[in-house]
TILO-471082 format. One record per residue (C-alpha): residue number from 1; residue in one letter; x, y, z. Coordinates in Angstrom, 3 decimals. Layout:
PT,nr,rest,px,py,pz
PT,NUM,A,X,Y,Z
...
! end
This chain:
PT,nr,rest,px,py,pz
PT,1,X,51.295,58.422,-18.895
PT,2,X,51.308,54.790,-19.300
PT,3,X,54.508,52.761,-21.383
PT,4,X,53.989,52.867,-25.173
PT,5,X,53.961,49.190,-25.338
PT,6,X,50.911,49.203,-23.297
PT,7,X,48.906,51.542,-25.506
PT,8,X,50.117,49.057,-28.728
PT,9,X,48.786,46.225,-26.970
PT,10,X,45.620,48.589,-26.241
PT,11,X,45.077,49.457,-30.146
PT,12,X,45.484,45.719,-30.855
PT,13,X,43.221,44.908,-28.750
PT,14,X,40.525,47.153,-30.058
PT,15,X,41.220,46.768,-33.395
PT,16,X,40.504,42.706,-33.231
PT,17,X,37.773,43.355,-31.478
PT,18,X,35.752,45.906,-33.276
PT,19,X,37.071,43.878,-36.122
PT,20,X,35.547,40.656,-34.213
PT,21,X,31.806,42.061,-33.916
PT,22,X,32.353,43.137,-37.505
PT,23,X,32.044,47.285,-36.869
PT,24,X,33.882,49.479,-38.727
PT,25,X,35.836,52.685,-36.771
PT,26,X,32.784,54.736,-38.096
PT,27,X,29.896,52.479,-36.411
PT,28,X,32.088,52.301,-33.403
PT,29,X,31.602,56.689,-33.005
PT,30,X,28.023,56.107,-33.856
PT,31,X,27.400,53.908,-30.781
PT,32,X,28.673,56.185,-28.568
PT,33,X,32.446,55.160,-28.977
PT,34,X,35.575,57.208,-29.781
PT,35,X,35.242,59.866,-32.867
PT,36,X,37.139,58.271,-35.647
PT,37,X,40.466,60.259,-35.155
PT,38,X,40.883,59.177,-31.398
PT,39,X,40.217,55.603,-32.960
PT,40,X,42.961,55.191,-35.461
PT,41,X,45.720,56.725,-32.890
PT,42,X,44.223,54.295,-30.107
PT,43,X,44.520,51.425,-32.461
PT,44,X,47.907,52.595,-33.786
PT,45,X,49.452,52.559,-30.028
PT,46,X,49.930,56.358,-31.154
PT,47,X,47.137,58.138,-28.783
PT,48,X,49.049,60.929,-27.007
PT,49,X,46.135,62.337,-24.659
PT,50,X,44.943,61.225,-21.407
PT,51,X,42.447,58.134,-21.141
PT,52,X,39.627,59.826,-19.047
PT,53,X,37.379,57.778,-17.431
PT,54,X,34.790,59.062,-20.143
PT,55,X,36.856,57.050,-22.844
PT,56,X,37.512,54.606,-21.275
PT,57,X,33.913,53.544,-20.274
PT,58,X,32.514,54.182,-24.089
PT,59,X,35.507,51.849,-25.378
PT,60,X,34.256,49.222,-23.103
PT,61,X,30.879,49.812,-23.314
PT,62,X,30.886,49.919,-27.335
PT,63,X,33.643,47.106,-27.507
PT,64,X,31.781,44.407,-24.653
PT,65,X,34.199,44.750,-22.225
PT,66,X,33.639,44.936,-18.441
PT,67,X,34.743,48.130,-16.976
PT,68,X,38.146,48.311,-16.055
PT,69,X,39.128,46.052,-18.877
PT,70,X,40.998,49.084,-20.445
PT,71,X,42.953,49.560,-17.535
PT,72,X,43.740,46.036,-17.335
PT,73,X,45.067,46.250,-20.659
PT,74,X,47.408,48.877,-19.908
PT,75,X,48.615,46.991,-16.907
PT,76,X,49.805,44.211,-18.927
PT,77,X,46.401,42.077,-19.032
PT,78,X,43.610,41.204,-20.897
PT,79,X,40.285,43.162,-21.689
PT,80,X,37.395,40.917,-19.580
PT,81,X,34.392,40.359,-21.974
PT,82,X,30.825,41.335,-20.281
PT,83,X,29.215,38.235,-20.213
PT,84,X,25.766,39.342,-19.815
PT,85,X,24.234,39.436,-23.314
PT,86,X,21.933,38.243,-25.698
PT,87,X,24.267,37.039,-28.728
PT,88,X,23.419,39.163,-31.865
PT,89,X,24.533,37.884,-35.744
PT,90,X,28.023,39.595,-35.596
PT,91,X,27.832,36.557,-32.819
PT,92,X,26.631,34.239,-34.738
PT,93,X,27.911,30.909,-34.049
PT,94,X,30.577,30.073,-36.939
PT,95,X,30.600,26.319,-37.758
PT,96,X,33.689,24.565,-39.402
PT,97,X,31.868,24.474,-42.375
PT,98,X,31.554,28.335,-42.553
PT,99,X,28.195,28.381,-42.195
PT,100,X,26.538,31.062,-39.717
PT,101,X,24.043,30.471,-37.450
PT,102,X,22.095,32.945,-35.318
PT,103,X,23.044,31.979,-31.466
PT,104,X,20.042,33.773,-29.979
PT,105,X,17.851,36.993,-30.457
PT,106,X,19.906,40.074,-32.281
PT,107,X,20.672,43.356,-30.596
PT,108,X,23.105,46.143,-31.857
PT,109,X,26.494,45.129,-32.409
PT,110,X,28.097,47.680,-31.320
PT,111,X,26.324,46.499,-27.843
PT,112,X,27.437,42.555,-28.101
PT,113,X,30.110,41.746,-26.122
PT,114,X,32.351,38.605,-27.479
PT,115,X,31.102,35.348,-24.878
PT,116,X,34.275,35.455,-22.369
PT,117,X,36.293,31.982,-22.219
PT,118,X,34.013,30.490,-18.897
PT,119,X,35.325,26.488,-19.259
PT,120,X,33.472,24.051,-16.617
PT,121,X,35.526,24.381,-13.417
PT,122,X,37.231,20.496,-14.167
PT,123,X,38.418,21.565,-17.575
PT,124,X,41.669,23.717,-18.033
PT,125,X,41.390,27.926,-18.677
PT,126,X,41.106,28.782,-22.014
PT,127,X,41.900,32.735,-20.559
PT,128,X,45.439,32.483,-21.748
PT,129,X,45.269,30.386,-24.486
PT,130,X,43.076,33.063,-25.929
PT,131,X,45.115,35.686,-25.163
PT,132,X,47.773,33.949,-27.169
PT,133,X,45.479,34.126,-30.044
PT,134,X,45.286,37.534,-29.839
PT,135,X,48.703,38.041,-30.198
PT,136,X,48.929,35.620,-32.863
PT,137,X,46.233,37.802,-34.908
PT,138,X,47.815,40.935,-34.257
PT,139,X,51.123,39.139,-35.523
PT,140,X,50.033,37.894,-38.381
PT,141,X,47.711,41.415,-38.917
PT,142,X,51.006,43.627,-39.068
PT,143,X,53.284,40.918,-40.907
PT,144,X,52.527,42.232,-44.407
PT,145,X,53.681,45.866,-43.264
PT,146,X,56.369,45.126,-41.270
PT,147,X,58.403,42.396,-43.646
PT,148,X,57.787,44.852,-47.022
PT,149,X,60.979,45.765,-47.851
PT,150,X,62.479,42.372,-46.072
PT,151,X,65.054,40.047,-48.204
PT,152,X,62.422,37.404,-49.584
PT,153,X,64.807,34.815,-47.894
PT,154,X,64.303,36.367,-44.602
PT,155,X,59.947,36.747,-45.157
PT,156,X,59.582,33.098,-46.374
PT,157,X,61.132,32.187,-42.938
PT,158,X,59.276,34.714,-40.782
PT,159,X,56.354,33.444,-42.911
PT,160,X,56.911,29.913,-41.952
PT,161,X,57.073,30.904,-38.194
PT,162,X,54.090,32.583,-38.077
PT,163,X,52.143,30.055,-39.626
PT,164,X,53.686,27.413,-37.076
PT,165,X,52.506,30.080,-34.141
PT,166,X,48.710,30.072,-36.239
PT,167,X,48.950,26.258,-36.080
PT,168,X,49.448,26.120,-32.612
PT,169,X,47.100,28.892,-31.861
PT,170,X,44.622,26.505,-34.087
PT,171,X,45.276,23.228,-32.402
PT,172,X,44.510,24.784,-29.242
PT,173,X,41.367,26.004,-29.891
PT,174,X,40.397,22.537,-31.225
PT,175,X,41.458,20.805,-28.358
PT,176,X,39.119,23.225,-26.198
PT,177,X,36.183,23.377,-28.496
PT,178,X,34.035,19.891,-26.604
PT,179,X,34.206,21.264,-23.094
PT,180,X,33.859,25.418,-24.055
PT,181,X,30.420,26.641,-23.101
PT,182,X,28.029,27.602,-26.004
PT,183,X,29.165,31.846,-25.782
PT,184,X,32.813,30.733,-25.459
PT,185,X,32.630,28.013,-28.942
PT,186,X,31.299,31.010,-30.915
PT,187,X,34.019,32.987,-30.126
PT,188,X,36.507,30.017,-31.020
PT,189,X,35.267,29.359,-34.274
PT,190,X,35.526,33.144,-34.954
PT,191,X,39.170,32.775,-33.553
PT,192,X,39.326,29.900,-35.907
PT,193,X,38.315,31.494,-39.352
PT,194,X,40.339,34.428,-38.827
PT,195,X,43.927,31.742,-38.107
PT,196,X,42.873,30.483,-40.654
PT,197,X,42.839,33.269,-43.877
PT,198,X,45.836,33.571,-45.825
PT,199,X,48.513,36.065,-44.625
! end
């Protein structure tokens, strides 16, 4: 069985994703995914049973991921977003302005994969840079819960940090936004909005 920190990171994962394309844990059964149950111990890092293969290929196939991005996960990595796709409105390109505009033709959500981070080979990888968003999410997703019962002293200063971490997270994707290809943008602006609500 793999570490336990591995299977956290694995629930994160899924969870901003599914969250991402907009599907809730039900929608993510109907398309062939995990049942519900499975779901909220995956995304809870608490799943006990063996991955089969079977799992593993409808989480990737219902989440966008190539195959083997589960396993990747587990190993430390990052899931690796299928990048051939017709974008569908849970795609829709995000402008600053908040507006939402269709990027192409819609298919099923459930199907749409997130555009992977594919920068022009002269401009630096976004790959990590995104993956550090990630983590910032899934900070900022499990501050509330984990700083409850915290002195208020001590959340106003974790607060602080993890809005310097958003800010960061922010500044990078800003920086990347001119040279990101059309798939990759969409996803940044998504990336963007979601640094951006209020913890």
């Amino acid at each position: 069985m793999r570490p336990i920190m591995s299977r956290e990171k694995l629930g994160q994962r899924m969870r901003l994703r599914r969250r991402e394309l907009g599907l809730t844990q039900e929608a993510v059964r109907a398309s062939g995914g995990p049942g519900t149950t499975a779901q909220r111990q995956l995304e809870k890092g608490r799943y006990s049973h063996e991955l089969t293969p079977k799992l593993t290929t409808s989480i990737e196939r219902v989440l966008g991921w190539e195959p083997g991005s589960v396993k990747c996960v587990l190993d430390g990595g990052e899931p690796t977003l299928a990048t051939a796709h017709e974008p569908s409105i849970a795609e829709a390109e995000v402008r600053p302005d908040g507006d939402a505009t269709p990027a192409g033709p819609a298919v099923p959500a459930a199907a749409a994969p997130m555009a992977a981070p594919a920068p022009e080979p002269t401009a630096p990888a976004l790959g990590d840079q995104f993956g550090l968003v990630y983590e910032v999410l899934a900070m900022r997703e499990s501050f509330a819960d984990t700083t409850a019962g915290w002195p208020e002293e001590t959340r106003i200063a974790l607060h602080d940090q993890v809005e310097r971490f958003s800010r960061t997270a922010e500044n990078t994707l800003l920086a990347a936004l001119s040279w990101l290809p059309d798939e990759a943008r969409a996803t940044a602006y998504r990336l963007l909005a979601q640094l951006r609500d209020p913890l």
